[in-house]
KOLLO-385832 format. One record per residue (C-alpha): residue in one letter; x negated, z, y. Coordinates in steps of 0.25 Angstrom, whole numbers, plus 5000, padded with zeros to 4 digits. Example, Ala and Ser with C-alpha at 12.3 -4.5 7.8 and 13.67 -1.06 7.14 Angstrom:
A495150314982/S494550294996/
***
This chain:
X527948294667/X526748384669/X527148534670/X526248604679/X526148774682/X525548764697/X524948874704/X524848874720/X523548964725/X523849054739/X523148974747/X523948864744/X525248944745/X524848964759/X524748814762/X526248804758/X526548654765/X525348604756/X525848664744/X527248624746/X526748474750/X525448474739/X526048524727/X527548564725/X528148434732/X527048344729/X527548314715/X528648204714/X529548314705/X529048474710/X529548524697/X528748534681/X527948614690/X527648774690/X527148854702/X526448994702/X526149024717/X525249124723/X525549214735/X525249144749/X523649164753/X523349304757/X524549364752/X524149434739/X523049494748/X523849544756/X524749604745/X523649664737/X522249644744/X521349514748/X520749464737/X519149434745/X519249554753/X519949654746/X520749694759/X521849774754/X523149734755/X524449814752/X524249844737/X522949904741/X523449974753/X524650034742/X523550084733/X522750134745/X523950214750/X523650144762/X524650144771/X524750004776/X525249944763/X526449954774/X526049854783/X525449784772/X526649734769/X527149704783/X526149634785/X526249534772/X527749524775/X527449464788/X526449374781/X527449314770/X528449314782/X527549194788/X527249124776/X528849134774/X529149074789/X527848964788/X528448924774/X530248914777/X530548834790/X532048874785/X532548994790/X533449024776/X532348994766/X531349064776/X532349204775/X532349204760/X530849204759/X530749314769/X531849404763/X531149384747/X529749404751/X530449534760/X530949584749/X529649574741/X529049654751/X529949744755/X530249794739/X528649804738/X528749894749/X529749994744/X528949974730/X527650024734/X528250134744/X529050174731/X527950194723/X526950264735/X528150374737/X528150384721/X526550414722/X526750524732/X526950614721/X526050664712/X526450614701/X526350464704/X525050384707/X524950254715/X523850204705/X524950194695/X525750094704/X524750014710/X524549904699/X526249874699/X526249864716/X524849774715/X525749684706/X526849694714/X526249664727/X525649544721/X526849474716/X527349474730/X526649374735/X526849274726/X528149304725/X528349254740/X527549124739/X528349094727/X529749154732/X529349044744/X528748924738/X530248914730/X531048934741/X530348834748/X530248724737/X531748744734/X532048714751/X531248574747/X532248554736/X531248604724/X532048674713/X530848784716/X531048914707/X530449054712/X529949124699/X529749264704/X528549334692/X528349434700/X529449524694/X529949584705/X531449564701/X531049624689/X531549504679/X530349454674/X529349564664/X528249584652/X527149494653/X526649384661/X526949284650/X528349334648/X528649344663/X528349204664/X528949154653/X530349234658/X530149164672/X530049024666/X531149034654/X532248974665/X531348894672/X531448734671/X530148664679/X530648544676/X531748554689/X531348684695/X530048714700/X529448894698/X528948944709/X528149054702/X527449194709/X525949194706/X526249344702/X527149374689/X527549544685/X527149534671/X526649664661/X525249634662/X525149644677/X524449524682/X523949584695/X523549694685/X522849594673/X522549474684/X522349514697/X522549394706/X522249314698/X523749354693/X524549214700/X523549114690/X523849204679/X525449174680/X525149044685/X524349024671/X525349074662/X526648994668/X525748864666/X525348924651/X526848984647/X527448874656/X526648754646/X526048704659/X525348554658/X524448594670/X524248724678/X523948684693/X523348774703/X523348724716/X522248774728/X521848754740/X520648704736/X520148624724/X519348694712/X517848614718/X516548604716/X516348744726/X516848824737/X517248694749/X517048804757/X515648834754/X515248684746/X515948614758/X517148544755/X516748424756/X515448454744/X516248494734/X517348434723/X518648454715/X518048504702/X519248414695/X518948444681/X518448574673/X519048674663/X519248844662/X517948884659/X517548834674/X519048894678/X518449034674/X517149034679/X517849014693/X518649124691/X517549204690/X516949174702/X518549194710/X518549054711/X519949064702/X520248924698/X521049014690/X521049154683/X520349154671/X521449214665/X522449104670/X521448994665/X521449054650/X522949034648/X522848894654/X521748854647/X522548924632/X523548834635/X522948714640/X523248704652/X522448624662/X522348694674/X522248604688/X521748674703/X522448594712/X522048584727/X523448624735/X522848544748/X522548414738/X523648394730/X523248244727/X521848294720/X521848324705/X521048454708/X520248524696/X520948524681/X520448644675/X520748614659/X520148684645/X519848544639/X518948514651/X517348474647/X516348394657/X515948264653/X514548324659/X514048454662/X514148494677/X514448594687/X515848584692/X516048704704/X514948794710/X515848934713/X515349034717/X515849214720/X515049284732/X515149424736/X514949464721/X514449594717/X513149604711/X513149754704/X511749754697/X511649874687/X510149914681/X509850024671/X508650034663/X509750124653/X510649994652/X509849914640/X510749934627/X511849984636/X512549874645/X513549874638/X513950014642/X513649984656/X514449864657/X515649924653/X515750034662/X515349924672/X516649834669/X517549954668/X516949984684/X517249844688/X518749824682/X519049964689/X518549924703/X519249784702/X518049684704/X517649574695/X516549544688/X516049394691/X514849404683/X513949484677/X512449504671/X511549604663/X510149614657/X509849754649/X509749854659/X510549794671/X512049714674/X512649634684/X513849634688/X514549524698/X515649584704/X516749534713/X517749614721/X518049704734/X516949754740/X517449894739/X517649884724/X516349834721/X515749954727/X516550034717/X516049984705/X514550004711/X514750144713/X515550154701/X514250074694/X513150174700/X514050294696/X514050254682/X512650214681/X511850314690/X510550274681/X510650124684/X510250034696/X511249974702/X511649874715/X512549784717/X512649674728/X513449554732/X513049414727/X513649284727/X513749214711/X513949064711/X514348974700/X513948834694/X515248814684/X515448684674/X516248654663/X514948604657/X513548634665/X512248644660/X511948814663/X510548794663/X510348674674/X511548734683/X510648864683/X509348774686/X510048684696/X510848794703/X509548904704/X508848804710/X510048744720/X510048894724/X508448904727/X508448784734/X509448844744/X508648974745/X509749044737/X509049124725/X509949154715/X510049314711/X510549294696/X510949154689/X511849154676/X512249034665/X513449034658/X513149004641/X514648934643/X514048814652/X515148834663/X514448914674/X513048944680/X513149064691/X512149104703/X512049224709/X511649234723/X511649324735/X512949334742/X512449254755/X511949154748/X513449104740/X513848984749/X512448934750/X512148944735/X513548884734/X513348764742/X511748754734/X512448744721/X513548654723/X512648564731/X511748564718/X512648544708/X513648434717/X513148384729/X511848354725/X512148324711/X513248214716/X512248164725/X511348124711/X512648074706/X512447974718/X511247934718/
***
């Protein structure tokens, strides 16, 4: 049989019903199957801070010293609470998931106002500790999707395992790798079925090195130190042609085929098929990786594989980032010296915690595409005007929006797309190529990203299907 590492997204977590019907008991046998799970929807923002906003949740009211942190955690306990009485209809089943997530809570609690008290004194700083509580907030919440989803297979007669990474008992340590490996060394998938937390306590810190990107990162290495046939994630949507939301759903298509290079330039963009990081252990090893739609478990989705080439060249997914930051730096001083600049550059934007999406430079000025909170981003343009008090510089928001292929001709995407754009009165700001023939970018004001969106993939889709036709 085929041996599959599966991870289930948090929006499909929150569809539990669908999830239990779609993909754990749709198989004839439930088991030669792995499952890293992520936190139900909304609940790792709430733990830490919401991914689009940047609303602060209780991490960043801990290293604010804000009080509420307190009520915080009153108020995700409720939270959990109602997934927990939506999910168990039994009173006994529904008690055990109560008492192990109040635990959880109530030991994160004590943890942090341990370690609040210890900072009182001179002696100790909160900046020391906040790295270890953001990595044990964040294990919390898969901890309690997964804690649940066992508990709840094992009630429908699954020989469901918990496989707790998280480390909270202590048992497991040292790296990710051997963490992993130590969980699974007991483990037979071929009559039990792991139920594994996104999260995993490892030496490197994977909140630390990863960010929340960390759950692919797990889900990655089970599937590499597991020998996985096929590495599936499953989403509530499938990998398309573009955003439904924006193309219409009923414009755009299942990408079905296409391999890692096109994985990565999605990533860029936030548009994680997977992390980057996650791909390149897959794509080491071999593994083909498949995005799965939760809500259509009869459709094949997108295979994503290393092997993969085009029998033609053409334009598979038009993705797009808005709300970029556009930070323009010009000095005349700068020729023979960009080198310098962007240095201190990359240094000011891995200290603020924003990413860089894209970037470019001619001999006296840079530019630098930037995504992040708002309040962050206005650091590092005070901290850029600081450091260069001699140069010009601005920064504004824009939107950057990708024509990406396994094969595409760079030059006829640029032409065709330019001028897709200028018929629909949308003038690009800055076009670039890409010498590795898998992605063509715009850049064009922030209010204009759905309507370039919709100009492009109707170029590139609708009206080249259209040809096909006729």
């Amino acid at each position: 049989m085929t041996y599959t590492v599966e991870k289930i997204g948090g929006t499909s977590m929150s569809a539990f019903d669908a999830v239990l019907d779609n993909i754990f008991l749709r198989p004839v046998s439930p088991y030669n199957r792995v499952f890293v799970v992520s936190a139900y929807g909304g609940i790792t923002d709430a733990l830490l801070e919401c991914k689009r906003t940047g609303e602060p949740g209780i991490y960043q009211r801990v290293a604010q010293r804000d009080e509420e942190w307190q009520s915080g955690f009153d108020t995700l306990e409720q939270r959990m609470m109602l997934i927990n009485e939506n999910l168990f209809a039994d009173p006994l089943n529904r008690t055990r998931a109560d008492n192990f997530i109040s635990q959880r809570l109530q030991e994160a609690r004590d943890c942090i106002s341990n370690i609040l008290a210890t900072c009182s004194y001179g002696q100790f700083t909160l900046r020391q500790y906040l790295p270890q509580i953001r990595e044990f907030l964040s294990s919390i919440g898969e901890a309690h999707s997964a804690y649940n989803t066992a508990l709840k297979l094992r009630t429908l007669g699954v020989n469901a395992r918990f496989v707790d990474l998280s480390g909270w008992d202590n048992k497991l340590s040292g790296s990710l790798d051997s963490v992993i490996e130590s969980a699974f060394a007991d483990i037979d998938v071929s009559n039990e079925l792991p139920i594994v937390t996104g999260y995993a306590y490892c030496d490197e810190g994977l909140m630390k090195t990863y960010d929340r990107g960390y759950s692919e990162m797990t889900f990655s290495r089970v599937a590499c130190l597991t020998e996985a046939d096929l590495a599936i994630i499953h989403k509530e949507y499938h990998l398309s042609s573009a955003d439904p939301r924006i193309a219409g759903p009923e414009n755009v298509l299942p990408i079905g085929q296409t391999n890692f290079d096109v994985a990565d330039q999605l990533a860029n963009l936030g548009m994680e098929a997977i992390h980057p990081n996650a791909a390149s252990g897959l794509r080491q090893q071999s593994i083909p990786l498949q995005i799965k739609n939760t809500f259509e478990p009869e459709h094949q989705g997108t295979l994503i594989s290393g092997s993969y080439q085009p029998d033609a060249e053409h334009i598979e997914i038009i993705a797009g980032k808005n709300k970029v930051f556009a930070l323009h730096i010009f000095d005349q001083a700068m020729v023979g010296n960009v080198d310098n600049v962007g240095y201190d550059m990359m240094e000011m934007i891995a200290d603020e915690s924003v990413s860089l999406v894209g970037k470019e430079m001619n001999a006296n000025s840079i530019t630098y595409y930037l995504s992040g909170v708002a309040k962050n981003l206005n650091k590092v343009l005070y901290r850029a005007e600081k450091r260069f008090p001699s140069a010009t510089i601005t920064g504004h928001m824009v939107a950057l929006i990708s024509a990406i292929g396994a094969e595409i001709n760079t030059n006829t995407t640029l032409s065709r797309g330019v001028l897709a754009l200028m018929r629909n009165d949308i003038s690009p700001i800055a076009v670039h190529s890409s010498m590795r023939n898998v992605n063509v970018q715009f850049v064009v004001k922030d209010e204009m990203y759905e309507f370039a969106i919709r100009a492009l993939h109707d170029e590139f889709f609708t009206q080249a299907a259209q040809k096909n036709v006729a």
